[in-house]
C-alpha positions, 0 to 999 in steps of 0.5 A: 886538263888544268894547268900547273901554278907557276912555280914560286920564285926567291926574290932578295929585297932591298929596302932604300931610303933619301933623306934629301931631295934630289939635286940633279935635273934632267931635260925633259925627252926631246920628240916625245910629248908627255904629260904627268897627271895626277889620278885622283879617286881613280877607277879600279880597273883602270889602276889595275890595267896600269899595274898589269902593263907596268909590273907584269913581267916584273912579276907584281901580283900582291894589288891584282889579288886583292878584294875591290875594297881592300884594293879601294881602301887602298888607292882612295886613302887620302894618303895615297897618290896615283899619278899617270905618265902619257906619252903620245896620249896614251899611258906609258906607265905610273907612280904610287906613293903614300905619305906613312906619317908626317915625315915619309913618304913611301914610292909603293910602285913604279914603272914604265909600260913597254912600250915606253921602255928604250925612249929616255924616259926612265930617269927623267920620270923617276926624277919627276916622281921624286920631285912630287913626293919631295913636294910633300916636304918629308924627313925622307923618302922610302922605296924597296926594290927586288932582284926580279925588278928592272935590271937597272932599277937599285942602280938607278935609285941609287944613283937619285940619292936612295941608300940602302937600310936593309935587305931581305928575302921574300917569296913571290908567287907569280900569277897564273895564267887562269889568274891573268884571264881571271884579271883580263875579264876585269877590265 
């Protein structure tokens, strides 16, 4: 008997932006060895375990339903970087940016895997990803947020100097369990 297509879900989006680096600083989490590596020309399947683990029950489907060259044209644009948060050896969670001109930088993804939720790391790390996009010397820094996302998460980019320039609704189609055996076969 197939099984019903989850219901679709409202989200209301909040488009933030900074236009000045951040000033604060953070030590980084004592008793936890980490690591930020920089993925370039990263493997599909590998980016697409990251952003299941990651975004999963914030409910990201849009990168998961995307062709392998849509989703290539994407990450392997020299314009696009992808950079790796390890603790302990193995992945905890990643950031996606994209340089949209010569003046912004958009924060595409962000995230935390689960088991690294709870440790002390979320605004160290979100402190580090704004650190390397501010790198890149942009006019300002761009992110959008959605009431399905972390709790915590349009307090915590605000807290990090993002305002907010807009909001809007959005429907989100959360993926199916056929689409999550479908995705898990990839791998």
């Amino acid at each position: 008997m197939p099984r019903s297509k989850p219901a679709a879900i409202t989200a209301h989006v909040t488009e933030l932006e900074m236009t000045s680096p951040p000033k604060q600083s953070l030590p980084m989490p004592i008793n936890i060895h980490t690591a930020i590596l920089r993925v370039s020309d990263i493997p599909l399947a590998y980016y697409r375990f990251l952003y299941l683990r990651v975004g999963k029950r914030w409910h990201w489907a849009e990168r998961l339903r995307m062709s392998d060259d849509d989703l290539s044209a994407i990450l392997h644009d020299k314009r696009t970087t992808v950079m790796v948060l390890y603790v302990d050896g193995a992945p905890a969670g990643f950031f996606e940016f994209q340089q949209l001109d010569d003046d912004v930088i958009d924060l595409t993804h962000f995230g935390l895997m689960e088991h690294a939720l709870g440790l002390g790391l979320g605004k160290w790390f979100l402190l580090q990803t704004l650190f390397a996009a501010w790198a890149m010397n942009p006019r300002k820094v761009t992110v959008t947020t959605n009431n399905l996302d972390h709790p915590r998460a349009l307090q915590l980019y605000q807290q990090f100097g993002f305002s907010p320039v807009a909001t809007r609704e959005m429907v989100v189609e959360p993926l199916s369990d056929e689409e999550l055996l479908t995705f898990a076969k990839k791998l």
